[in-house]
C-alpha positions, 0 to 999 in steps of 0.5 A: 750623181747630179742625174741621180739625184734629178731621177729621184727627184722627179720619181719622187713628185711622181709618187706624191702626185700619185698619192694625192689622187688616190687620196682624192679618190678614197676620200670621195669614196668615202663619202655618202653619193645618191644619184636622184632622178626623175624619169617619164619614158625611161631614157633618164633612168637608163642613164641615172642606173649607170651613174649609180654603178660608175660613181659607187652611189645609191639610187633614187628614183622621184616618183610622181604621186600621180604617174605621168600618161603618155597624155601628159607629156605631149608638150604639143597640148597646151592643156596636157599635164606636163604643159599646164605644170610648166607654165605655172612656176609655182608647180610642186607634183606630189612625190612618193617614196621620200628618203629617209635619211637624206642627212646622210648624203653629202653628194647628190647627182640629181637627173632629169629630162628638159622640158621647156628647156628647163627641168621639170617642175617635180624637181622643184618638189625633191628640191624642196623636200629636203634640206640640201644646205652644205650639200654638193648637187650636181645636175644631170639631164637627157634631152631631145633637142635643148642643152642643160644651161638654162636648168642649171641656171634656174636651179642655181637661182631658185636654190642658192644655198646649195653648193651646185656644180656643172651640170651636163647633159648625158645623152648616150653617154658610154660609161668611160665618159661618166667615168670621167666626169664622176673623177672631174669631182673629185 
């Protein structure tokens, strides 16, 4: 009788621990995920267009006013576009396509690729063109060679009033990997 008892016991906090994560996950379903991002040559918005589909989000892409050549981003030439930006920390490239309703949003994963170890200065811009309090954000980014640290930090600093989570750098992350990290939020 006494195993009986502990069986059901067990089963019991079994199913409850069951429910509670699928609560977790109905509960994150049901909130409003975009998935944002900024991308030069491509490689970012393959990752962002998997995010979208893993964690149920819309996408949005931060388009540059003023589209970005193959000369702006050489990062050898310190008078190309993309270097004279990210040298000048008040730097706000224009932006097109805004959303509309924002507001509706209660996550949004925001992807970039590194420059200069940070994120790109047309993030600045997205950032400042809505209101993200009491909003969750979480960034993501693609890189050739540096890690995510130093733009999540500057990101936390510069914008204290969101609610930011771990960032991480998804370069050719299969789709189980997002999978994962998406279900780490929830």
């Amino acid at each position: 009788m006494k195993k009986v008892i502990i069986m059901l016991a067990v089963l019991l906090a079994i199913s409850l621990s069951a429910c509670s994560q699928s609560n977790k996950k109905k509960n994150q379903q049901m909130k409003k995920v975009l998935v944002a991002y900024f991308s030069a040559s491509g490689v970012t918005k393959g990752v962002a267009q998997q995010l979208s589909e893993v964690a149920g989000a819309d996408l949005h892409e931060i388009k540059p006013e003023k589209p970005y050549t193959e000369a702006d981003l050489d990062w050898r030439d310190k008078q190309s576009r993309s270097s004279v930006e990210m040298q000048d920390k008040s730097s706000r490239p224009a932006i097109t396509d805004k959303i509309q309703n924002m507001q509706d949003y209660e996550v949004v994963y925001v992807g970039f690729p590194i420059w200069w170890y940070t994120c790109p200065t047309i993030i600045n811009t997205f950032m400042e063109s809505y209101d993200f309090k009491g909003k969750t954000v979480i960034p993501f980014a693609t890189s050739g060679g540096s890690n995510i640290k130093k733009a999540c930090e500057d990101l936390r600093a510069t914008y204290p009033e969101v609610i930011w989570k771990e960032g991480k750098l998804l370069n050719r992350a299969s789709k189980d990997e997002l999978q994962k990290w998406v279900e780490s939020f929830l």
